[in-house]
C-alpha positions in Angstrom: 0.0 0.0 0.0 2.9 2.4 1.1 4.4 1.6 -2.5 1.1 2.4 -4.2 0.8 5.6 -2.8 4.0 6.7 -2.9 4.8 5.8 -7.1 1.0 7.7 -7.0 2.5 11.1 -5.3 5.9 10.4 -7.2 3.5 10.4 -10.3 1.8 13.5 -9.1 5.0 15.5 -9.1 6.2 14.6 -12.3 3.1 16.1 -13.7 3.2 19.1 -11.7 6.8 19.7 -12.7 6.1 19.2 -16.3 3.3 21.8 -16.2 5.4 24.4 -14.9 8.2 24.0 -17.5 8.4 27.0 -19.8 7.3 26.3 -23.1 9.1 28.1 -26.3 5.7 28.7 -28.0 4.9 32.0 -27.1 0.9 33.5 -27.3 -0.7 29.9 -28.2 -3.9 31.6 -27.3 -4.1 34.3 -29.1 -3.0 35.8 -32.2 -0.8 39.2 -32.0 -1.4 41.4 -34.5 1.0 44.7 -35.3 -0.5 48.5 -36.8 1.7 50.9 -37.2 0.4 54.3 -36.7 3.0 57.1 -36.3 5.1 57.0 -33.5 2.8 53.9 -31.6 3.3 50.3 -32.2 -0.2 48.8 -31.4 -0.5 45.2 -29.8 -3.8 42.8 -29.9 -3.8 39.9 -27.9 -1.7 38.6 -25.2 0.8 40.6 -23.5 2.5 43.9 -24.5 5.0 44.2 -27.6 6.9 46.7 -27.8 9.7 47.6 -30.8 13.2 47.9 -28.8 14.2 44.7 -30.0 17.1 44.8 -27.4 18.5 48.5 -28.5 19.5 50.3 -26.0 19.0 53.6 -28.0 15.5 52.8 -28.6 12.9 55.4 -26.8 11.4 53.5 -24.4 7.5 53.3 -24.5 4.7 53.6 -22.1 2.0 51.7 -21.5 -1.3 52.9 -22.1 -5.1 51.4 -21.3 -6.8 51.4 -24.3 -10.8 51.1 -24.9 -12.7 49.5 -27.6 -16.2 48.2 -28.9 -16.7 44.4 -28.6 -17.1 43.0 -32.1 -20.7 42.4 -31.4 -21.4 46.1 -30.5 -22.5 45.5 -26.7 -19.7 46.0 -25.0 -16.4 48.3 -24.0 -13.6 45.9 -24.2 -9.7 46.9 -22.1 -6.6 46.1 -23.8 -2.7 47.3 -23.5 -0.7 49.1 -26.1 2.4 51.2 -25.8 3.2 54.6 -27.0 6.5 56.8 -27.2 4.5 59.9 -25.7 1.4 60.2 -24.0 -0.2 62.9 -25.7 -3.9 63.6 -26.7 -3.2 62.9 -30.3 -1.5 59.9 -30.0 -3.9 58.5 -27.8 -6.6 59.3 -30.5 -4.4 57.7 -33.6 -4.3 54.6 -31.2 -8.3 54.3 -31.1 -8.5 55.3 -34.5 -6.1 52.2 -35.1 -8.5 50.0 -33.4 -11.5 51.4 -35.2 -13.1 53.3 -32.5 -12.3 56.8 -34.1 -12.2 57.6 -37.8 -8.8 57.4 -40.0 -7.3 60.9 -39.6 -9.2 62.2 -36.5 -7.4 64.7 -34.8 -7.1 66.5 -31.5 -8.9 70.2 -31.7 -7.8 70.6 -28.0 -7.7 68.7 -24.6 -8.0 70.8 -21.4 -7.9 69.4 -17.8 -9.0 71.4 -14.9 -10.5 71.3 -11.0 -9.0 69.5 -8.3 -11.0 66.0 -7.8 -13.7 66.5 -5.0 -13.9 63.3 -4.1 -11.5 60.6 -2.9 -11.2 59.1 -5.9 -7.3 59.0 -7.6 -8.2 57.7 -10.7 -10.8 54.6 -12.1 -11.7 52.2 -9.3 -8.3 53.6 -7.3 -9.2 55.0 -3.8 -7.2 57.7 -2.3 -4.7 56.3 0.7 -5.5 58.5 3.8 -2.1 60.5 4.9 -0.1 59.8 1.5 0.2 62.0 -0.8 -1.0 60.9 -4.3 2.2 61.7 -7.3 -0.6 61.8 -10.0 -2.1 64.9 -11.4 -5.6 64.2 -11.4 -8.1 66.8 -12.6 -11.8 66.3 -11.9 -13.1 67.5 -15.6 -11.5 67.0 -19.0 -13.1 68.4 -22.0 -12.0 66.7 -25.5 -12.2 68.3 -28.5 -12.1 66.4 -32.2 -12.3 67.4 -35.6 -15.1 64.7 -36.2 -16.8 61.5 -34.6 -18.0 58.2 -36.4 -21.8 58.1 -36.7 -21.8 54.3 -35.9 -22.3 52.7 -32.6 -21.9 56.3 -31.5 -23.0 55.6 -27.6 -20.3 52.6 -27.3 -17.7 54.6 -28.9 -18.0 57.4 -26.9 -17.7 55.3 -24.3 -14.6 53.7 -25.2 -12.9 57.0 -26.2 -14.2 58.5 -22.4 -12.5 55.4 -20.7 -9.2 55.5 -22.9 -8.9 59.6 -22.3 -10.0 59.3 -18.3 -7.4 56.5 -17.5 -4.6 57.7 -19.1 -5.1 62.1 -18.9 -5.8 61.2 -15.4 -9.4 63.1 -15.5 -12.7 62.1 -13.3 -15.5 63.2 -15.9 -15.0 64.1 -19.7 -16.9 65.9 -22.4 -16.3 65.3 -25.3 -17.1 68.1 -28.4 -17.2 68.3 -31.9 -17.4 71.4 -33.9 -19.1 73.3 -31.1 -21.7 70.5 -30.4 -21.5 68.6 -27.0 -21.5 64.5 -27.9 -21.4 63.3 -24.6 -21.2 65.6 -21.2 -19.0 64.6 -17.8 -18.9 60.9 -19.1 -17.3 58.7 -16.1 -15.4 55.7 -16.2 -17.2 52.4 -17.0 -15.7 48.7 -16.2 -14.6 47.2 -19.3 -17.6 44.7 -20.0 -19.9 46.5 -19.6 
């Protein structure tokens, strides 16, 4: 009995072992697929890529949150990407990359002002009584663009709120095209929702 049980946990940890071995095949799950728009190198699926290759000299990139529309249209979906500079326009040529804004959509203006009223540091991040938080966090951003697509409007505005609050650091954003008000003090929603 003491032999059965023992070549049965021996057995156990040769599994166990095997499972954690690395494997060299890298994003089985998922497929990663590269746009190139500008100075951002966009990722989709598993993990985060970014274009150093090992060069030193290369800038080195920041990660961003980016928001898009499920393919089914019912959703807000969270991803990663990197950028070389966190700047309105970039940001937008990222979502326009993943279809949320149109082609060529640029940045009229971005303004940030109002210190937060509430506790709240950022989306679903509480402040910490007695520290003080290194984050500029304003309480409302407005967002100005050139244009907005026409399709799955509500959901896109959604996305574009979430991407811009997250990484401008804002609380509520409005977001305006030619002197009309799309959407007023959106907040952040969950992705999934």
């Amino acid at each position: 009995m003491k032999k059965a049980v023992m070549g049965l946990i021996g057995a156990m940890m040769v599994f166990s072992l095997a499972a954690c071995t690395p494997t060299t095949e890298k994003n089985k799950t998922g497929e990663v697929k590269q746009l190139e728009t500008g100075s951002v190198t966009s990722t989709q699926g598993p993990g985060v890529v970014t274009d150093r290759n090992g060069d030193p000299n290369e800038p080195e990139l920041e990660i961003i949150s980016v928001y898009t529309v499920s393919e089914d249209g019912s959703k807000v979906e969270g991803t990663m990407d990197s950028v070389e500079t966190l700047e309105p326009q970039v940001l937008a040529d990222v979502l326009a990359g993943y279809g949320v804004l149109e082609e060529g959509t640029k940045v009229v203006s971005f303004e940030a002002e109002g210190e937060p009223s509430s506790q709240e540091v950022g989306p679903g991040v509480a402040a910490i009584p007695g520290v003080e938080q290194e984050n500029n966090l304003r309480e409302y951003g407005t967002l100005v663009l050139d244009k907005f697509p026409e399709d799955q409007r509500e959901m896109k505005l959604q996305a574009t709120a979430n991407t811009f609050i997250e990484n401008m650091n804002v609380v509520y954003l409005t977001i305006e095209v030619d002197g009309e008000t799309l959407a007023e003090n959106l907040k952040f929603v969950e992705a999934g929702k």
